[in-house]
N, C-alpha and C positions, 0 to 999 in steps of 0.2 A: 583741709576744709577751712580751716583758720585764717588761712593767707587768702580763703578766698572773701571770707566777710571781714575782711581788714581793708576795708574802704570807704573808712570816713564818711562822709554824712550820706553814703549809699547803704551804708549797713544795712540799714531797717527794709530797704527795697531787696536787697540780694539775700536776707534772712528769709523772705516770704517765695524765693526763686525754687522750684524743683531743680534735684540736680539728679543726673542720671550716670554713671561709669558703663563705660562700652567696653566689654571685654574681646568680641572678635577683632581679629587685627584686619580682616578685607572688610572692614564694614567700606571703607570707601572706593572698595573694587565694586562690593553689593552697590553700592550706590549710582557708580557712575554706570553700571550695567544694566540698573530699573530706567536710569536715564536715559541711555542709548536706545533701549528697549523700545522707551515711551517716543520717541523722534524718531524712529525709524517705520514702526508701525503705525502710526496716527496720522 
């Protein structure tokens, strides 16, 4: 988390940032499958 607010005059912007950790590993199967999902039927 250190390395992520180690950016110089961003700090005070990325301190105020939510951060969120994703622990499923398909999230980006889930993802591009609400995707497909959504273009195929609409």
């Amino acid at each position: 988390m250190q390395a992520f607010l180690d950016k110089g005059r961003m700090n005070s912007l990325l301190k105020q940032m939510p951060v969120h950790i994703v622990l499923n590993r398909k999230v980006g199967l889930i993802g591009a499958a609400l995707c497909a999902d959504q273009l195929t039927f609409s």
